[in-house]
C-alpha positions in Angstrom: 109.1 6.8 49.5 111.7 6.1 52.0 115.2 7.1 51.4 118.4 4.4 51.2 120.4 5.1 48.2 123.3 7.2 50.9 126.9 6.2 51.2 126.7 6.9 54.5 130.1 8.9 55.1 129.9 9.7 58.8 128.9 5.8 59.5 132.5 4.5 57.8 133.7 2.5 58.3 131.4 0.5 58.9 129.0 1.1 55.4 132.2 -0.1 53.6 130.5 -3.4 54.3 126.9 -3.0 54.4 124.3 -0.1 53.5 123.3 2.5 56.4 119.4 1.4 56.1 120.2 -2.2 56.7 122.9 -1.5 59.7 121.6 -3.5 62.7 120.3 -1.7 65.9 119.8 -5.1 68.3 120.5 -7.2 65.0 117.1 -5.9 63.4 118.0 -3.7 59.9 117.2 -0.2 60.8 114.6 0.1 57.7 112.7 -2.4 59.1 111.6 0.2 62.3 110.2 2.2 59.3 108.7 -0.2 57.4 107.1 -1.9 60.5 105.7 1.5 61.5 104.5 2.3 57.8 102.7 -1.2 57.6 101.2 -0.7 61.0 99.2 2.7 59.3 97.7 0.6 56.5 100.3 1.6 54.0 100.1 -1.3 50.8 103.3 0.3 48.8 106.8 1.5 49.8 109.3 2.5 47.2 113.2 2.3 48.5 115.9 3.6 46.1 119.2 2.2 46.2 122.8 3.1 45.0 125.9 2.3 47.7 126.0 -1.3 47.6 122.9 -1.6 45.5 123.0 -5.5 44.9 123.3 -6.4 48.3 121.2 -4.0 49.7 118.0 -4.9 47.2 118.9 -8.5 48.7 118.6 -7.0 52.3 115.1 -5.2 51.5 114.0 -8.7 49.7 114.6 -10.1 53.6 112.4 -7.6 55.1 109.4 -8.4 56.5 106.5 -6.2 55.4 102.8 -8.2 55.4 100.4 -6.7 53.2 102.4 -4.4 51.5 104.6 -4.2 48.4 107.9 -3.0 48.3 109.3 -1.7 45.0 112.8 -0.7 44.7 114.2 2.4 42.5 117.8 1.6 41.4 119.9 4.4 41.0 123.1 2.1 40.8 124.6 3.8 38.1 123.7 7.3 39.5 123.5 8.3 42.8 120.9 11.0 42.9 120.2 13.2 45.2 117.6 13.3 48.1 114.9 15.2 45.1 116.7 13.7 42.5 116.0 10.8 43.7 112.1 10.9 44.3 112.0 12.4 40.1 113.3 8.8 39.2 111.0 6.8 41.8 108.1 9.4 39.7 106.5 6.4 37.9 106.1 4.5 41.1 104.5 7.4 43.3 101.4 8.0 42.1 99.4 11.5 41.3 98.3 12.6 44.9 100.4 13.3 48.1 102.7 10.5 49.4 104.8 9.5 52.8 108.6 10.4 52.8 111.2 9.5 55.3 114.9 9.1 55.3 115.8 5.6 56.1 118.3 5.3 58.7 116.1 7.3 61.6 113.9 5.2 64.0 111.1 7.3 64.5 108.4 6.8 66.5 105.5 8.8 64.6 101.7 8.5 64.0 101.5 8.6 60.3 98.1 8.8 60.2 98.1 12.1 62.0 100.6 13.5 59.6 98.6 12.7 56.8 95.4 14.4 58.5 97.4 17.9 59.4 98.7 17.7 55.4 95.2 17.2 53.9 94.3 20.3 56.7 97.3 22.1 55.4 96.6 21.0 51.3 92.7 21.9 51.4 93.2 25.2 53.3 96.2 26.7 51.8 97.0 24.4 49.0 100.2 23.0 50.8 102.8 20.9 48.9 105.1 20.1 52.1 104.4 19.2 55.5 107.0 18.4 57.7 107.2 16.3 60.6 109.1 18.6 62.9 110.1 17.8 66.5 110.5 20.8 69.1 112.2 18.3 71.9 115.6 18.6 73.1 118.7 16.3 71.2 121.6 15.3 71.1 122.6 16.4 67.8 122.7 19.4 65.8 120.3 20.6 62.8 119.1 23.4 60.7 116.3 25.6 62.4 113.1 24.9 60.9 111.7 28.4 61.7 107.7 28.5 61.6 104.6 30.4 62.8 103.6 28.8 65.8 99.7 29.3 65.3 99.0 28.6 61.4 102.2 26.2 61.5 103.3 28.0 58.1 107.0 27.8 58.0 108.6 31.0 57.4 112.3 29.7 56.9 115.1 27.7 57.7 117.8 29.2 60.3 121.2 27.7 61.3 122.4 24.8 62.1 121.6 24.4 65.9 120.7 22.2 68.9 117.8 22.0 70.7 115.2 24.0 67.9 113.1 22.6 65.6 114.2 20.7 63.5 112.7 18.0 60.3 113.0 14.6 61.7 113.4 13.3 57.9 109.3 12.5 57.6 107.5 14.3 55.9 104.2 14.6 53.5 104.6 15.7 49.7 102.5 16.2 46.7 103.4 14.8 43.4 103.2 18.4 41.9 106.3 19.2 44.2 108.0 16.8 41.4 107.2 18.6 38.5 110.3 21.3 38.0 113.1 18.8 39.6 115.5 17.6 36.5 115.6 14.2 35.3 118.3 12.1 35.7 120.2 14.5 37.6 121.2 14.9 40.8 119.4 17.9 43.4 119.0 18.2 47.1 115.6 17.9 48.8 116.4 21.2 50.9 117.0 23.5 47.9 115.4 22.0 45.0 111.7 21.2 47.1 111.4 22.4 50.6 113.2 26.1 49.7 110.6 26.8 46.8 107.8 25.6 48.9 108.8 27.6 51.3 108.9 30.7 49.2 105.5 30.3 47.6 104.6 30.1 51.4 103.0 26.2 50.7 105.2 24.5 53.2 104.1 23.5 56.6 104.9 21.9 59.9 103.4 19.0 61.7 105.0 18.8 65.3 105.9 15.3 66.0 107.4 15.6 69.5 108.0 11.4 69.8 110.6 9.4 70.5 113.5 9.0 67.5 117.0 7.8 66.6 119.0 9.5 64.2 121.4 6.8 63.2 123.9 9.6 61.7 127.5 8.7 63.0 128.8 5.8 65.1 128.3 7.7 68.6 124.3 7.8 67.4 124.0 4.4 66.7 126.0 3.2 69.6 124.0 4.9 71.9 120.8 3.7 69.8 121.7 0.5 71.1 122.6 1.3 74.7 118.6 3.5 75.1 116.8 0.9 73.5 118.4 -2.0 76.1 117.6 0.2 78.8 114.3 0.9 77.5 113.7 -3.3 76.8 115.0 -3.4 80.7 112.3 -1.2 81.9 108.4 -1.8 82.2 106.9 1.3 82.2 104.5 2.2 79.2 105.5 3.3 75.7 103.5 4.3 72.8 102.1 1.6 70.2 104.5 2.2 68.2 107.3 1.5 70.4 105.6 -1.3 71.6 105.9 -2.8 68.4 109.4 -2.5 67.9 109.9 -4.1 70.9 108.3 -6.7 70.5 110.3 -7.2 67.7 113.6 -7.0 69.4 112.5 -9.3 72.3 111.8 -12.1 69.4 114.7 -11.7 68.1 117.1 -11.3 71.1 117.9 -12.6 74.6 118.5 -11.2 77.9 121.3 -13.1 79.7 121.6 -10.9 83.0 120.2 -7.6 83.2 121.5 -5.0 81.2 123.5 -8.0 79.1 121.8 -8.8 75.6 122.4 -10.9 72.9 120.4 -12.5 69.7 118.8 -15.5 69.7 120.9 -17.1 67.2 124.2 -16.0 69.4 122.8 -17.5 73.0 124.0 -21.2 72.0 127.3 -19.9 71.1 127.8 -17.8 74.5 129.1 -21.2 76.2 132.2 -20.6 74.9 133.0 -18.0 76.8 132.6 -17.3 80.8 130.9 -14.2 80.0 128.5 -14.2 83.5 131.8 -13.2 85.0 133.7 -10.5 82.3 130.6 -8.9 80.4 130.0 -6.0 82.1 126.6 -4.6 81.4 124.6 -2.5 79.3 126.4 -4.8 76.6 125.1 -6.9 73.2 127.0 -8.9 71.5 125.5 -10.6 68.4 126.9 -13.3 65.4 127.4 -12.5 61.7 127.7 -16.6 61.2 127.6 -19.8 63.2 131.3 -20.3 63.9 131.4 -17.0 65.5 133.1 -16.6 68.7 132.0 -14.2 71.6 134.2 -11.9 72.8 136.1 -13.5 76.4 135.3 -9.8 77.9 133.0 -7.4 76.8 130.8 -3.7 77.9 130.3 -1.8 79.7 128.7 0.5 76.8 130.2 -1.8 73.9 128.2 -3.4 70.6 129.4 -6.0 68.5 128.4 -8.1 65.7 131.0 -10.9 64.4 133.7 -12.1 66.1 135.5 -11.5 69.0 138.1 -8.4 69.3 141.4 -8.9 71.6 140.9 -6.1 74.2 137.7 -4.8 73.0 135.9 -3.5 76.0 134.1 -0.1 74.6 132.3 1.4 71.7 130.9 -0.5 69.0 132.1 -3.0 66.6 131.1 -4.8 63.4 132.5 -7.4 61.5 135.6 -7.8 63.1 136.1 -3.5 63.1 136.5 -1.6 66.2 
């Protein structure tokens, strides 16, 4: 079940024009990460629910690519939800055992199939409902404690918002059962409605994923999304499987012009236009919405954009013609 039905408020305003899950990171749609990772594991169904922007955003998941496995969309159009809310409408599609859950707009770099294992640990052991996929690394951003015992991974409770303690990367395994008490047709919050109950019928657990992710929560994130995975495309040191499969990805579907200066495939042709070996000033990426677009005259250091040029745009991160 992977989660796309958010307005995304703290990306305006640049989800006035297109849904968080299907915002570019290098020009690939962020759920694309996810579902490449999810495909990789063997997984044959994803369900994606959908409200901001709903038609255009079930024509972005149409685009996807995902081989092998069937993608089913749960439209809550006329009602957004809820993150548990949600998952009771997507009910029908889910199944009667445990299922995958992830939050959409987060490139995370996580073996699934070790997930699953520590759940069916956790489910034939202690009869757990939850596990989540909690990382114990340092960040950049700032979450809600996920406090737990650090031997039978049991979590005990949830502290305050913080940085640098654990915290749910927005994976996680559930059981259908969890689905039982939430309310039809009416919106509830994964936090209180699932994971606090869990928690107090002590059937909640941790799984510590300490991999490489990218929460794409605000325009700073997802700027400097952009700016780690050029550096990391720049380097040639080893990265997990995983990674190595998104980047793959990216170098298919991008360019390097000069190091630390990127742009897509489909933009290189209309680069010409511009003299940008002498004013883009790297780590830059600059990348079309159409064919008539035209590259910005100067561009970087540390600047993204997608459409067409911006007078005197020279840092932070732009899309469709907004700075």
């Amino acid at each position: 079940m992977l989660m796309a039905a958010g307005i995304g408020q703290r990306l305006r305003p640049f989800t006035d024009h297109r849904t968080k899950a299907l915002l570019p990171v290098l020009g690939i749609p962020i759920i694309q990460f996810l579902v490449d990772s999810l495909v990789s594991t063997g997984v044959k169904k994803m369900v994606v629910n959908v409200h901001h922007r709903a038609e255009e955003t079930k024509a972005g998941l149409a685009a996807l690519e995902h081989p092998s496995s069937t993608l089913i969309v749960s439209d809550e159009s006329a009602l957004l939800l809820g993150s548990a809310g949600g998952l009771k409408k997507a009910t029908p599609f889910l199944g009667s055992g445990s299922f995958f859950y992830s939050v959409a707009d987060t490139i995370l770099d996580i073996d699934w199939s070790a997930l699953s294992e520590a759940h069916q640990k956790f489910r034939k052991e202690k009869n757990a409902l939850i596990t989540l996929a909690v990382s114990v690394s340092k960040n950049s951003g700032t979450y809600r404690e996920i406090l737990f015992d650090p031997h039978t991974r049991l979590i005990t409770g949830l502290g305050g918002m913080e940085k640098n303690r654990p915290y749910f990367t927005g994976a996680a395994v559930l059981e259908r059962e969890c689905l039982d008490q939430i309310p039809k047709d009416i919106p509830s919050d994964f936090v209180s409605s699932l994971l606090i109950p869990a928690i107090e019928k002590k059937r909640a657990f941790v799984f510590v994923a300490d991999s490489t992710s990218y929460d794409i929560g605000n325009p700073a994130l997802w700027l400097s999304t952009h700016l780690d995975l050029i550096q990391m495309l720049e380097r040639t040191s080893s990265v997990s499987p995983q990674m190595t499969r998104w980047l793959d990805r990216l170098w298919k579907h991008n360019v390097r012009l000069a190091p630390g200066i990127w742009a897509s495939q489909r933009a290189k042709s209309l680069c010409t236009k511009v003299d940008w070996k002498k004013n883009w000033k790297p780590p830059c990426y600059w990348d079309c919405l159409t064919d008539s677009d035209t590259p910005p005259d100067a561009l970087g250091p540390n600047s993204v954009l997608y459409g067409s040029a911006i007078s005197g745009f020279t840092s932070g991160i732009g899309y469709n013609g907004i700075r």
